[in-house]
PyMOL CGO cylinders between C-alpha atoms (Angstrom):
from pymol import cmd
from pymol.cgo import CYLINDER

trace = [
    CYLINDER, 49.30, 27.02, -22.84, 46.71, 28.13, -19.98, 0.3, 1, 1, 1, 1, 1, 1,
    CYLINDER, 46.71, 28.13, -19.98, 46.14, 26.55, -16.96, 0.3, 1, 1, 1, 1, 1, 1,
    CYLINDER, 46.14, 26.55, -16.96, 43.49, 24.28, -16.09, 0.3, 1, 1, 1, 1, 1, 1,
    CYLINDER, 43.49, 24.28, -16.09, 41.49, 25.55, -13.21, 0.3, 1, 1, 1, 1, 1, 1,
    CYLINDER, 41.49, 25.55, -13.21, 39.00, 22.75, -11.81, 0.3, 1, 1, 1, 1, 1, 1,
    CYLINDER, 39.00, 22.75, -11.81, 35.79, 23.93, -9.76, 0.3, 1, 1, 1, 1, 1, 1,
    CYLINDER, 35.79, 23.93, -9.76, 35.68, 22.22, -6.11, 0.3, 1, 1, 1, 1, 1, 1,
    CYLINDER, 35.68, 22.22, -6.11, 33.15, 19.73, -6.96, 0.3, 1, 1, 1, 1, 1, 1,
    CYLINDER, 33.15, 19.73, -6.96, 35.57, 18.69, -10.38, 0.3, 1, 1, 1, 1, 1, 1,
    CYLINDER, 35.57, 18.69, -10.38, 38.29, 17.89, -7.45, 0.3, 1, 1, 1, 1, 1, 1,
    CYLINDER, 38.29, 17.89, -7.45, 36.36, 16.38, -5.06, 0.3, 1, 1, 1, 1, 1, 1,
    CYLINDER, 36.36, 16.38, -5.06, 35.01, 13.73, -7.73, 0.3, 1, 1, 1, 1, 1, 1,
    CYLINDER, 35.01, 13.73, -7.73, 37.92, 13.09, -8.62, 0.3, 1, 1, 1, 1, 1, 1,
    CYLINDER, 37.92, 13.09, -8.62, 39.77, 12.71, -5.40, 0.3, 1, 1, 1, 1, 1, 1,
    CYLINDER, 39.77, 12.71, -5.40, 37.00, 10.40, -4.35, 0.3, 1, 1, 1, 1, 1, 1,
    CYLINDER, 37.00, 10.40, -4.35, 37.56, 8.33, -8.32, 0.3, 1, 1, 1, 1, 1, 1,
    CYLINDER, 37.56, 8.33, -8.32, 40.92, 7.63, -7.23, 0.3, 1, 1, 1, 1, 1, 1,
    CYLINDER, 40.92, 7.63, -7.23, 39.64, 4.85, -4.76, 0.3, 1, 1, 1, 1, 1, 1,
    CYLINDER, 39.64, 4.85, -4.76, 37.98, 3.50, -7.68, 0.3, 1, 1, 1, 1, 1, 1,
    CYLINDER, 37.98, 3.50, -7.68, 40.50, 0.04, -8.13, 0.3, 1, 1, 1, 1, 1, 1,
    CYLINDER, 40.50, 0.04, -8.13, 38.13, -2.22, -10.84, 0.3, 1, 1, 1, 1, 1, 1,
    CYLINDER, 38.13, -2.22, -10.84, 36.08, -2.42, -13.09, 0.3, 1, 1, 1, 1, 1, 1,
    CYLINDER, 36.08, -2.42, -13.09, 33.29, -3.10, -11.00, 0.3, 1, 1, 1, 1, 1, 1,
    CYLINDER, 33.29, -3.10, -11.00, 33.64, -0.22, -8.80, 0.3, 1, 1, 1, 1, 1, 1,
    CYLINDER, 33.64, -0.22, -8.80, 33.89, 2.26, -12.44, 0.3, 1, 1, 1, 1, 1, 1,
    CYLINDER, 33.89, 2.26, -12.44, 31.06, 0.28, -13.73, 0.3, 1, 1, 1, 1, 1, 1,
    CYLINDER, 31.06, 0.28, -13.73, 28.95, 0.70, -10.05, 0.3, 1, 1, 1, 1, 1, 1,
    CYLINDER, 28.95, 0.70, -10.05, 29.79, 4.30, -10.00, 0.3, 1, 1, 1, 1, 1, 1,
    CYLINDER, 29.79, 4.30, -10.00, 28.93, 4.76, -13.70, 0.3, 1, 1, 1, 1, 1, 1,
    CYLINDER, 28.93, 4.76, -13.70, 25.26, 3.50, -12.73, 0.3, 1, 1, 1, 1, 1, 1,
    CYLINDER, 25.26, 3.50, -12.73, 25.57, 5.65, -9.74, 0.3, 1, 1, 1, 1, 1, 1,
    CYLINDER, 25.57, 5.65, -9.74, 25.56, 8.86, -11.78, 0.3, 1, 1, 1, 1, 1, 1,
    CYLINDER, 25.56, 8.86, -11.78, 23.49, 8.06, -14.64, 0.3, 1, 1, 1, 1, 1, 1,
    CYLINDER, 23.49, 8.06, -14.64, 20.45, 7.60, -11.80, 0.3, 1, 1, 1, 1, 1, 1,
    CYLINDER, 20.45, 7.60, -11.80, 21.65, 10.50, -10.11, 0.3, 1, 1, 1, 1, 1, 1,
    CYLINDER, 21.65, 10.50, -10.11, 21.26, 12.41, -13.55, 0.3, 1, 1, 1, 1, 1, 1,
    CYLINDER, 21.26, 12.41, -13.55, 18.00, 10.70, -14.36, 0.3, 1, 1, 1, 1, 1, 1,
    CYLINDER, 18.00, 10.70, -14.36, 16.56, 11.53, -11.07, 0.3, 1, 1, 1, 1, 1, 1,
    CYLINDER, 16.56, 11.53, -11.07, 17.33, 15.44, -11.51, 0.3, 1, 1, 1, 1, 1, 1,
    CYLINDER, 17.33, 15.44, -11.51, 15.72, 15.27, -15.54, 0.3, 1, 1, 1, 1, 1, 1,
    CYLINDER, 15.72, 15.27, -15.54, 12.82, 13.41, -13.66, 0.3, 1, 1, 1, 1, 1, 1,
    CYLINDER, 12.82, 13.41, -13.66, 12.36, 16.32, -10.88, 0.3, 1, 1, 1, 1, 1, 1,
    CYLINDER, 12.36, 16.32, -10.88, 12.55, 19.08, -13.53, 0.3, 1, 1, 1, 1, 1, 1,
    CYLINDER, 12.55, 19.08, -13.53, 10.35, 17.61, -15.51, 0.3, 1, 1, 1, 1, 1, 1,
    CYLINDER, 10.35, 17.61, -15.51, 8.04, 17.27, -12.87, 0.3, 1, 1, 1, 1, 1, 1,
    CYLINDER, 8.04, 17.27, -12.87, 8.43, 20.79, -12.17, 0.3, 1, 1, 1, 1, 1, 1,
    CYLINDER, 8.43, 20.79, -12.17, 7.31, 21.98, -15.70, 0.3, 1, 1, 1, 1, 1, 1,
    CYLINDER, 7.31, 21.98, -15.70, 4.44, 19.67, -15.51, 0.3, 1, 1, 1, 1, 1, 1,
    CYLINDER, 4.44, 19.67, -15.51, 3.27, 21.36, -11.98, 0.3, 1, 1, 1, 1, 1, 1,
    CYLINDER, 3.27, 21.36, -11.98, 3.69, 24.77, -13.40, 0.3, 1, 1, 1, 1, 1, 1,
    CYLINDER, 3.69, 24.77, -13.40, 2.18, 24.08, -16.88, 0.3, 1, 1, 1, 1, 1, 1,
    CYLINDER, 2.18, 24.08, -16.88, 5.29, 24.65, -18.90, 0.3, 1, 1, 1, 1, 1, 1,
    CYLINDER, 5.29, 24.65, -18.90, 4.55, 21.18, -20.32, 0.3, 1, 1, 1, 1, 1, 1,
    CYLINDER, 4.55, 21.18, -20.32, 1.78, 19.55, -20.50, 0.3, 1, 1, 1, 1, 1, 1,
    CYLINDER, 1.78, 19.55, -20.50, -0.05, 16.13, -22.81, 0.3, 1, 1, 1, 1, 1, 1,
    CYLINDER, -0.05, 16.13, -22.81, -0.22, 18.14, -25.39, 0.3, 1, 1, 1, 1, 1, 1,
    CYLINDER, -0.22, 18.14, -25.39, 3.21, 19.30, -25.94, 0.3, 1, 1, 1, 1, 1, 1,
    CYLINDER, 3.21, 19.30, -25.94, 4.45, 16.18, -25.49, 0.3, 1, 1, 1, 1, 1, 1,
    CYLINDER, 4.45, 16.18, -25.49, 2.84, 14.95, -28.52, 0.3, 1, 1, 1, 1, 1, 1,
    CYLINDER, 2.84, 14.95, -28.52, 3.66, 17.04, -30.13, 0.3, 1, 1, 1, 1, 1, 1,
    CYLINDER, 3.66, 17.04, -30.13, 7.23, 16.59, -29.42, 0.3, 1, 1, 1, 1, 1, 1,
    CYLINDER, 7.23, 16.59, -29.42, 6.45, 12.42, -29.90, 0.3, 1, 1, 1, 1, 1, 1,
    CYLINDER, 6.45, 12.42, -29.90, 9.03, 11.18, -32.88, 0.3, 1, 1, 1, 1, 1, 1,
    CYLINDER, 9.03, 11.18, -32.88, 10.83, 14.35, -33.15, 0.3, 1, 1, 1, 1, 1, 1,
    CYLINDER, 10.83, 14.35, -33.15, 14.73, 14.14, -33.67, 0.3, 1, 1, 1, 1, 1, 1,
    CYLINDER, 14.73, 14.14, -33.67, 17.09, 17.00, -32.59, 0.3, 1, 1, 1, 1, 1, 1,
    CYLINDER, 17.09, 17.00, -32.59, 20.11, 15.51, -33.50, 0.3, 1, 1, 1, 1, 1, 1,
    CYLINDER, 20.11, 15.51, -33.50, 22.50, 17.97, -35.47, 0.3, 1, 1, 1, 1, 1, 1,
    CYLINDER, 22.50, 17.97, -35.47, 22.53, 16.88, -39.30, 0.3, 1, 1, 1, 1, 1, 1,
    CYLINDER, 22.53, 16.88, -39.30, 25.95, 15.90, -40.09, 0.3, 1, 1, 1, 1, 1, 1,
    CYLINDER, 25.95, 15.90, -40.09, 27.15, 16.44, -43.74, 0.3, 1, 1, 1, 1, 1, 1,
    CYLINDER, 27.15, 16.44, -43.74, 28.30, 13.27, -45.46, 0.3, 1, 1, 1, 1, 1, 1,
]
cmd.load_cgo(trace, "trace")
């Protein structure tokens, strides 16, 4: 069985999840991340706007698409 190596971001989180007691705090810290995620989609997006790389058009074109991966039943 190999080793699990964890990078020094994977430890810090979870050295600083340990503190987490409730399920307030996991549900606080949940929200926490899902802006901090949000924020960085936001900025990138922006970025592609800015230089062009998306623009109206594209994203209508894009409007109702679905990218899930087709699952045989």
């Amino acid at each position: 069985m190999e080793a699990i190596t964890f990078s020094p971001a994977q430890v810090h989180v979870f050295n600083l999840v340990s503190h987490i007691k409730s399920a307030i705090g996991l549900e606080q810290l949940r929200k926490q991340l899902a802006a901090f995620y949000a924020k960085q989609v936001d900025d990138e997006m922006d970025q592609l706007w800015e230089n062009g790389q998306f623009d109206e058009k594209r994203q209508n074109e894009l409007r109702g698409s679905h990218f899930r991966t087709p699952y045989k039943k």
